[in-house]
N, C-alpha and C positions, 0 to 999 in steps of 0.2 A: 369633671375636668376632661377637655377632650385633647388627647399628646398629636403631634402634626405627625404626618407618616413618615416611616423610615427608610433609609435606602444607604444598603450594604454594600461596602467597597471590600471586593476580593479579587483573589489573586496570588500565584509564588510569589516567594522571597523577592526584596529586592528590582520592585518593576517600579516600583513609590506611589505606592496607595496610602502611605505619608504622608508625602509632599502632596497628592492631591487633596485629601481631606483637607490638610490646612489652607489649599487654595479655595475649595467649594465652604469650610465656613468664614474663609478670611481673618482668620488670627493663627498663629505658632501655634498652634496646641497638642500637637505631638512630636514627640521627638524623632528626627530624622536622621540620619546617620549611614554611613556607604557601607555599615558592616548590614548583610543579609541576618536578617531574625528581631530585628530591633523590638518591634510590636511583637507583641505577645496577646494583650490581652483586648478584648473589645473596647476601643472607646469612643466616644459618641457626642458629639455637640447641632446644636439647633444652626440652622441656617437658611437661607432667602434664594433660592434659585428660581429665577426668570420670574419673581412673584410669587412665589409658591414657600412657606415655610416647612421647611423637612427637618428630621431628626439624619442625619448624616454618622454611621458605623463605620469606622477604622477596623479593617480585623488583621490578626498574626498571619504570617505567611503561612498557603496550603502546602503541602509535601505529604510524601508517603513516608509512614514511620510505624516502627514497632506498637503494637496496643499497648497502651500505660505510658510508653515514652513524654519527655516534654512533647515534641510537636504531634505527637499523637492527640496531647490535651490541648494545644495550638486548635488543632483544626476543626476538636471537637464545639470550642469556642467559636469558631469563626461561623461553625454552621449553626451552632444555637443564635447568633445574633441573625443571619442571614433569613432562618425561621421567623425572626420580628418584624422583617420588612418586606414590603410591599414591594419591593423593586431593588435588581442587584446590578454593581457597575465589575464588571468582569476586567480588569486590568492586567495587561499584556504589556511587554516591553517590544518598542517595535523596531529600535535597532537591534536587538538579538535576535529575532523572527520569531514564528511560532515554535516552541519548545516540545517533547514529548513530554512534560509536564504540564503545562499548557491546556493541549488534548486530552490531556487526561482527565483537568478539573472540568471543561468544558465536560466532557459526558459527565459528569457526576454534576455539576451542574443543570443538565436538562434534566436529573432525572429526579432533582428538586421539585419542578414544577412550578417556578417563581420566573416573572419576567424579568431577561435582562436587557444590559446594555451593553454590549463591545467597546473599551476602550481599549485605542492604541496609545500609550503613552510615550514621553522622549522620541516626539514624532518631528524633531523640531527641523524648520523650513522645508525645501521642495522635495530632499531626498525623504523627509523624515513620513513625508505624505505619501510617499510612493512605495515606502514601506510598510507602512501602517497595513496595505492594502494584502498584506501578505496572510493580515487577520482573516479573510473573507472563511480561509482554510476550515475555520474552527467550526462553520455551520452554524452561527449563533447572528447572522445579520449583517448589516454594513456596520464599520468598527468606525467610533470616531474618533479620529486622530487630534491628541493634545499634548501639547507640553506641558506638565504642573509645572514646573521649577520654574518657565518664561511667561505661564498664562495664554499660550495660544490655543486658541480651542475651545477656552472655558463655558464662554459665554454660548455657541452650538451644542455643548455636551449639557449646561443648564435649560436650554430648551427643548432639548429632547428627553430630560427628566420629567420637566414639567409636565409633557404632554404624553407622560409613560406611567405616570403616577395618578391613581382615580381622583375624579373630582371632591374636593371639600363639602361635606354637608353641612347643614346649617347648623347652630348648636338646638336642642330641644330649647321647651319653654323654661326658664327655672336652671338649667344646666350652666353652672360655671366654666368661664374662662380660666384658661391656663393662667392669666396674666391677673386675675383676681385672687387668684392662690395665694397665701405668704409660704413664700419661701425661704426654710433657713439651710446656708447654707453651711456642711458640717465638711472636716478635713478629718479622714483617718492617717493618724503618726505613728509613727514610734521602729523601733530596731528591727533589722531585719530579723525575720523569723517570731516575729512576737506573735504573729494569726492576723497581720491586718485584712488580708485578701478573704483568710476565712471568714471571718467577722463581719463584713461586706457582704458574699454569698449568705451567711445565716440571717442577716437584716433582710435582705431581700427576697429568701426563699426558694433560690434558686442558683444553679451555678453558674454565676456572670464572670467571673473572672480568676484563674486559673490559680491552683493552689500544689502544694505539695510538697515533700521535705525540704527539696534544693532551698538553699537561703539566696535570696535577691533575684525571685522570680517574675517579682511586678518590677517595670524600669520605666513605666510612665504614667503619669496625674489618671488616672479612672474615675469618671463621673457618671452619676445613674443618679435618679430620683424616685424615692419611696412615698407614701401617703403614712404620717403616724397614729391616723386611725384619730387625732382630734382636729379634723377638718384643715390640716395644714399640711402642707409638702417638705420635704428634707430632701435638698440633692446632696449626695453622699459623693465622698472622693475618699478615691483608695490611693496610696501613694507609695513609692518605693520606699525601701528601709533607708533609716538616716545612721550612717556610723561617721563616729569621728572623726575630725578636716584631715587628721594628719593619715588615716587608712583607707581614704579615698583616691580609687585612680583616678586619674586624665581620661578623658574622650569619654566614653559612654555614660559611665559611673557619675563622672562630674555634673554630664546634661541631666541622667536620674536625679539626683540629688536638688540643683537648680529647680527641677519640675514640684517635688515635693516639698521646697521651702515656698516655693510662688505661689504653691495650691495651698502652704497654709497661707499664708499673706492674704489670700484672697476670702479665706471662711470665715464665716461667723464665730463659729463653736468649733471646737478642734478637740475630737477624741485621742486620748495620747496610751494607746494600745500597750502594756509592761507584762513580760512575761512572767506570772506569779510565782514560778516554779522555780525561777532565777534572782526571783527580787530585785529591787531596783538599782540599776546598775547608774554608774555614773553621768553616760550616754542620755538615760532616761531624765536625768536634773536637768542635763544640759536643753535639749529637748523645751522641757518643762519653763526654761529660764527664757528660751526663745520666744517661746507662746506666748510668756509674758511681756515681753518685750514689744513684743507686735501687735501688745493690746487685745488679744482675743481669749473669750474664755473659753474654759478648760475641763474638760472631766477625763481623769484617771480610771482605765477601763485593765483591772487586774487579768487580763486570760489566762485558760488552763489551771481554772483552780480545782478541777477536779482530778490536778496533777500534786495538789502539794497533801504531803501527808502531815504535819501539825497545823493546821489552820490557825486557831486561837494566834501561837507563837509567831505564824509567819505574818499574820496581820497586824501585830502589836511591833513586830519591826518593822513593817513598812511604813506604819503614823508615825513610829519615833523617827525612822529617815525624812520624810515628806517635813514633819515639823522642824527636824531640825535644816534641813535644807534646801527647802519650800518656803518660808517666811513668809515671802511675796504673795504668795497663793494661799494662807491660812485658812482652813476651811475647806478646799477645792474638793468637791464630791469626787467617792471613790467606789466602783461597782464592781465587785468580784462578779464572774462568770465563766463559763466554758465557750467559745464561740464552738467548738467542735460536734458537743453534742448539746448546746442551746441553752444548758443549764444558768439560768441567772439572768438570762439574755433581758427578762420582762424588764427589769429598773433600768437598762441601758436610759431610751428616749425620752420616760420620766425627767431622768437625773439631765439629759440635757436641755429637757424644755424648761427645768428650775434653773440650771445655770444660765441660761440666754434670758431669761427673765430678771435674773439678778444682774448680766451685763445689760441690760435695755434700763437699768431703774433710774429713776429721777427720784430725788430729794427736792421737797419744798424749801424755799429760802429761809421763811422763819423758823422751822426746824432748824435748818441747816445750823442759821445762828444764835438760837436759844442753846441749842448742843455745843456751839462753839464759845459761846460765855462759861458756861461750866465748866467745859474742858481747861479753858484760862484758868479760871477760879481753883482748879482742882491742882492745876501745877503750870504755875506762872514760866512764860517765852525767859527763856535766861541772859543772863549778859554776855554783851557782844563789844572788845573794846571799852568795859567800863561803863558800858549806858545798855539797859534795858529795852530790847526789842519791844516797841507798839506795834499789836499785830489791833487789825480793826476791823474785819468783818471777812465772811466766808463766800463763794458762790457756789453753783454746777454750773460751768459751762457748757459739758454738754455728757451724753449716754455711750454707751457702745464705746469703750468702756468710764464706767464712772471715771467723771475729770471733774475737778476744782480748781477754784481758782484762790485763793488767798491774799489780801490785799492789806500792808500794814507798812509804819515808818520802816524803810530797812527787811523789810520784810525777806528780800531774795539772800540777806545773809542767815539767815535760821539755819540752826547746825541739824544736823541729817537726823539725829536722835531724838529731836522734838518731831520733826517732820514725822517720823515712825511713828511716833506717840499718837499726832493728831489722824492719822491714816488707818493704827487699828484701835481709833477712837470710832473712825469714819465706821468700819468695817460690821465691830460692835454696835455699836449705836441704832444704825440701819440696814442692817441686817443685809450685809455685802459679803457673804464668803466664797472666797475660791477664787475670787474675780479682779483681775487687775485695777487698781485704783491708782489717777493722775495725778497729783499737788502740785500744782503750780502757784508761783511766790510772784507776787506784785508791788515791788516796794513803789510809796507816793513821793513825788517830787518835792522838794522842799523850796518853795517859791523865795526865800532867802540865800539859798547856797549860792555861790557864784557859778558863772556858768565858765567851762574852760574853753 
């Protein structure tokens, strides 16, 4: 599999290496915001400049900061992505002029050794041009002046990537395409502080994205792609912590939040990360009921269990929570681990290529309703109004996740209790656990009734 090259967007706080990313791949996908620090952590999406497909890096703002500090861990970030690419856009504000900050990343920049590129950004109209030119200062080239927010520019700063970036080689003989790969794609969830970030770096073996006690360090959707070692790819998303509607602020928190419900909406499989040490808190169901809601499956990833001291006891209260307030998800695979120091880490990818297998499965029809006569026969559809529900035959509509279809006289009055009944008949019978399951009720028309 061969990944398109990559090209790092850096720069202080606040110049909007934001707003440009999401111009150069042409969708929102980072959160943008007037407060300085917003990004934090590297993040990355595939994109088409002047012809050319690039992997395109967002990084935290650079600044000078104590060692260990947050933006110390900021910038050490920004240089680890900026070591992955081939080529860096150096992002200046060029209504403020060049800053001593500025100058500064530039030498630390040349002494990189990667090629860049000068942008002037907020260059917008004749004056925005005539200052951009203030760049020249920095010794790093002619700066080209663009607007992200208005898009002017764009289209000269994509053809000076292109032709800054080495030519594409051919793939060898026998070498897959990126686009022949499957890819599943996986959401990491759950509370702030539970280790999603760490759990991320320990998947991938390397420090990608920033960790450390503060609670609510990641604030936007993180996407990277792993290889699981059986011929398939997993793009992985880290996402901010999710707490309660009612202890969410306005403005920043709200956009976090927004990023990590879309990033799940959007995955296949959704890791839902519970701190084992804390047990599963109410948050954690909630969470849980979501995932199911949005139809994606599911695996419960216990971290820091090499923080609880009764194991046996703490595990048997968290199946009797899960069972009793999990229903929906009966079954759902559950992986104790350490993401800290890796312990457990091996059943992680297992447990989720069995749970996407189990949301991908199809049931044949005559299965489906030789299973569905017995179930009748085993405990007859009850009375509704005095007449006896005819339910008459079963279908799959369709996978991702198991969905049915149920087709009978009357069928869409069936009380909720039977519907349960035939669901973890469903579940049981063909071997569906953990996995959201559809019923949908199809009553037939009765070519006698009158019509109103």
């Amino acid at each position: 599999m061969r990944a398109p090259p990559a090209i790092a967007i850096v720069g202080r706080p606040n110049v909007g290496k934001s707003t440009l990313f999401n111009r150069l791949v042409g969708r929102r996908l980072a959160i943008v915001a007037d407060t300085p620090g917003v990004t934090r952590d590297a993040k990355e999406a595939e994109a088409e400049l002047a012809g050319r497909r690039v992997v395109v890096i967002d990084t935290g703002g650079l600044e000078e900061a104590a060692p260990g500090s947050l933006a110390a861990r900021m910038r050490a970030a920004a240089g680890a992505a900026m070591r992955r690419a081939v080529l860096v856009l150096f992002v200046v504000d060029a209504r403020a002029g060049v800053t001593a900050a500025d100058t500064e990343i530039a030498a630390w920049l040349r002494r990189q050794k990667r090629p860049v590129l000068l942008v002037a950004n907020k260059a917008e109209g004749r004056a925005g041009h005539a200052a951009a030119l203030e760049a020249y200062a920095l010794g790093l080239g002619e700066p080209i002046a663009v607007s992200a927010e208005h898009g002017n520019g764009i289209d000269e700063l994509a053809d000076a990537v292109a032709a800054a970036i080495p030519a594409e080689d051919a793939p060898a003989d026998g070498e897959a395409t990126e686009e022949a790969v499957p890819t599943l794609r996986l959401a990491i969830v759950g509370r702030p502080n539970a280790g999603k970030s760490t759990l991320l770096n320990r998947l991938l073996g390397e420090e990608r994205v920033i960790t450390g006690p503060e609670p609510g360090l990641t604030r936007d959707a993180i996407a990277v792609r792993i290889g699981d070692g059986g011929g398939g790819v997993i793009e992985l998303v880290d996402t901010a912590g999710l707490r309660r509607r009612a202890r969410v602020e306005a403005g920043l928190e709200s956009m976090s939040t927004s990023s990590s419900i879309e990033a799940l909406k959007r995955a296949e499989l959704v890791v839902l990360v519970v701190d084992a040490a804390a047990g599963v808190h109410d948050q954690d169901l909630q969470i849980a009921r979501l995932i199911e809601r949005e139809g994606r499956a599911c695996v419960i990833a216990l971290n820091k269990w090499d923080a609880v001291a009764d194991r046996a006891a703490t595990r048997r209260a968290i199946n009797e929570r899960l069972a009793a307030s999990l229903a929906q998800l009966r079954g759902i695979e559950v992986v104790t681990l350490s993401a800290l120091s890796g312990g457990g880490l091996e059943a992680l990818l297992p447990a989720v290529r069995r749970a996407h297998a189990v949301w991908n499965r199809r049931v044949p029809t005559a299965e489906l309703n030789r299973w569905f006569e017995s179930a009748l026969a085993r405990h007859a559809p009850p009375m509704v109004e005095g007449r006896r529900l005819k339910l008459r035959y079963i279908t799959q509509a369709k996978a991702r996740p198991p969905s049915f279809v149920l087709f009978g006289t009357r069928a869409e009055q069936l009380p909720e209790d039977y519907q349960r009944y035939l669901v973890n008949g469903l579940r049981e019978t063909f071997d569906l656990p953990g996995t959201p399951i559809r019923l949908r009720l199809r009553g037939t028309r009765n070519p006698y009734a009158l019509e109103r």
